[in-house]
N, C-alpha and C positions, 0 to 999 in steps of 0.2 A: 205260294198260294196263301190268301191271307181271305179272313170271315168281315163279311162285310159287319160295323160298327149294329148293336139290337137298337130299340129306338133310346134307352135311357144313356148311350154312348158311354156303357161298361161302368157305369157310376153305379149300380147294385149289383149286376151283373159279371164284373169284372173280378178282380182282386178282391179276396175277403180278408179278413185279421179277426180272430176269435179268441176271446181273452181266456188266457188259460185258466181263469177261476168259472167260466160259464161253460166248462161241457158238458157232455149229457150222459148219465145217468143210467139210463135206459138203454143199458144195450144188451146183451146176450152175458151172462156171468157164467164163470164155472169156482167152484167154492174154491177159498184159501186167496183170491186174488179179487181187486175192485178195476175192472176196464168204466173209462170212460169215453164217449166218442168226441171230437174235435170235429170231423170233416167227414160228413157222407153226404148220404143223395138228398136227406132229408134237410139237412142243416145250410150247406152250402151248393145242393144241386151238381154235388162231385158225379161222375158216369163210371170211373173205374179206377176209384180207389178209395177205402178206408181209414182213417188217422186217429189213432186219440192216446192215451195213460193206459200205463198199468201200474199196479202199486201190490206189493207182497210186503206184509209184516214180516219182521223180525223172525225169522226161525223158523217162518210157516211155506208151505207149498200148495199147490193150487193143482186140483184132481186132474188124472189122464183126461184129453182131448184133443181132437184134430179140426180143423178148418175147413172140413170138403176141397173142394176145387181148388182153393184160395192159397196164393201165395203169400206170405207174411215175412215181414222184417222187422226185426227188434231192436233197437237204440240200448245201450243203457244210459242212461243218466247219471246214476248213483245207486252203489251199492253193489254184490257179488250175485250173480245169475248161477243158477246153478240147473243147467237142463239134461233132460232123459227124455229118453225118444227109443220108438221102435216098439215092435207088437207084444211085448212087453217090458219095457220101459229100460229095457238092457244093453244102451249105451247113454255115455253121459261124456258132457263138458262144460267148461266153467269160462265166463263172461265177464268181463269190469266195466268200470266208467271209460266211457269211448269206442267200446267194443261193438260191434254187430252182430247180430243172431239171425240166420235165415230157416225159414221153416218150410218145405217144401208144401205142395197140397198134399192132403190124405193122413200126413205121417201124424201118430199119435204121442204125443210130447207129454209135458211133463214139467212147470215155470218150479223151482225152488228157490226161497232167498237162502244161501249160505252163508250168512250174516247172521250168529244170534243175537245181535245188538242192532242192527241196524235195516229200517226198510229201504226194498227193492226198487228202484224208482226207473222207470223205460218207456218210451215211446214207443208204438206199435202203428205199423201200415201195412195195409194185406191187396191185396189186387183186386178188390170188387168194394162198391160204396154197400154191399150189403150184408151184414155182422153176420157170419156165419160160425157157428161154434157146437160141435158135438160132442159135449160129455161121453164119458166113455167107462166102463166097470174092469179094471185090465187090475191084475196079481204080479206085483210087479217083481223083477228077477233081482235076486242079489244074491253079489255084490252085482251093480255094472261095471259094464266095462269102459275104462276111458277113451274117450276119442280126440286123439290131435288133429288140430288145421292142418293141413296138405295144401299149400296152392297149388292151382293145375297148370296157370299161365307161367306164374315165374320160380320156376327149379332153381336150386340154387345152383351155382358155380363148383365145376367138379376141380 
């Protein structure tokens, strides 16, 4: 099943490339972290997905918050992630360069850089081109508790 060609035959329409120094600005913040967008509905006419930067100082974390509906997946690039999550903030794990972070909808999280030298540098995509981002007032529990990856598909070898 293929779309037939629009009339500029996918010459604006098609493929885009947006240079990492021109994203935007303007999107939904929550304090301790700077989100920039790369790809949404507005930019490049995306339907159902989100893309751009996060960036965490040195030592600093970025206030509880959930995504409504939206599913999100975090890159890191550079630097130690250090996340919390839950109704209040009472489990935590830690992230590097190469790592993945997936954030379900709903769940109220919690970005820390664990680096006090060095910023947190990650890619973020969420499942809707429409920045959703709910601050949130949560008393958070400590200590947390840590949490280990579990794969569900491949157990290891008994």
């Amino acid at each position: 099943m293929s779309q037939q060609p629009p009339s500029d035959g996918w010459k604006h329409t098609g493929v885009r490339v947006v240079p990492g120094d021109q994203l935007d600005d303007n999107t939904p913040q929550t304090p301790g972290m700077h989100r920039a967008a790369a790809i949404d509905r507005a930019r490049v006419g995306a339907q159902k997905l989100w893309a751009g930067t996060v960036h965490i100082h040195a030592g600093a974390k970025t206030g509880p918050h959930h995504h409504g509906p939206l599913e999100s997946v975090i890159y890191v690039v550079s630097g130690r992630a250090r996340m919390r999550w839950g109704e209040r903030l009472e489990f935590v794990a830690e992230a590097g360069p190469g790592d993945f972070i997936y954030v379900p909808p709903f769940v109220p999280h919690q970005e820390i850089n664990a680096s006090p030298g060095e910023p947190l540098s990650c890619v973020l995509v969420r499942s809707d081109s429409e920045a959703v981002v709910v601050n949130l007032d949560i008393d958070p529990a400590e200590p947390p508790e840590g949490v280990a990856w579990i794969d569900p598909i491949h157990r290891p070898a008994r």
